[in-house]
Every structure is written in C-alpha cells, then in structure tokens.
N, C-alpha and C positions, 0 to 999 in steps of 0.2 A: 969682138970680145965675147967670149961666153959668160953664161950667166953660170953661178954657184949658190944659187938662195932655194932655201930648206923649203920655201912657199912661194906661190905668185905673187906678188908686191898690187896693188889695187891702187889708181891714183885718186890723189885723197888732195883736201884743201880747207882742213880744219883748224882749227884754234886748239890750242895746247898750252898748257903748264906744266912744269918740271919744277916737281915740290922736292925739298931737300934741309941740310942742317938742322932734324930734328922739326920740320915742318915750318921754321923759321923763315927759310929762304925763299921764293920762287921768282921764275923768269919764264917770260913767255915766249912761246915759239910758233911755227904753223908745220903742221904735218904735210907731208907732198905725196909722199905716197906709204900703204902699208897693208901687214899680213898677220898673218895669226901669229907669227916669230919675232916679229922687227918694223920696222922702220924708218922712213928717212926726216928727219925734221931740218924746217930753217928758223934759223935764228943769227943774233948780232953778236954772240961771244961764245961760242960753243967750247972754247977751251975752258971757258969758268967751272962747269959744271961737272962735279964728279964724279965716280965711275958706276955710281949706284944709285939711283933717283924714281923718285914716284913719277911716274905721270900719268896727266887726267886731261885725256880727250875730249872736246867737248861732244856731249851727247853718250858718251862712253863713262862705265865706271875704271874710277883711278886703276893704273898697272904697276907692278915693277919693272924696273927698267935698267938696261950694264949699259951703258956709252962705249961702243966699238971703235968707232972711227971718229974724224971728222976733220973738218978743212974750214978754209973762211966759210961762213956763213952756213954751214951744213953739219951735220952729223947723222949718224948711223947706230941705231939703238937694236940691243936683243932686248924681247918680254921674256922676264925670268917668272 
C-alpha cells in the first residue's frame, strides 16, 4: 500500500478533546499518531462528530479540525 500523506505522521499517545456545538459539546479521544496536516484519533463514536471541530491536544494549543474519514473506533482529521 503506498502512502499519500502531505507529512510524516509521528506516533503519538495522547489525550484529546474534540470541542464542538458552539463549545457546548465535547468528547474525548486519544491521538495515535500525527503531523503538521492531520491526524489519526481513537475514540468510541466517531460517526457523532461533525465535519468541523476544535481540538485541544493535551500539552498542545486548541486547533481546527475537518473529519476526513473514519470507521469503528477511528478517524482521520485535516488541521485547517
């Protein structure tokens, strides 16, 4: 399988929040791996969340974020 990502992906095993509805909402996730473009995170409902989201890595200031992909337990974030 070849690779197609814009940066090297760096594996990662942090703690994350995905803030949303107006800063109303969040759920928490763990980052697996990530780059100056994107990301992979886990989490337990990845379809709830949608296509435009803050998130705030820990140790990390908050980013924006699109929701690209995702599958059980997984998904795939561009930094906009």
């Amino acid at each position: 399988m070849s690779e197609h990502r814009q940066a090297i992906r760096m594996r990662r095993l942090k703690e994350a929040r995905l803030v949303f509805n107006g800063r109303k909402s969040v759920m928490n996730c763990t980052v697996r791996n990530a780059s100056t473009v994107g990301a992979k995170l886990l989490m337990a409902e990845p379809h709830l969340v949608p296509a435009e989201f803050e998130l705030a890595i820990s140790g990390a200031d908050p980013r924006l974020a699109r929701k690209i992909w995702f599958k059980e337990g997984e998904m795939g974030v561009k930094f906009l």
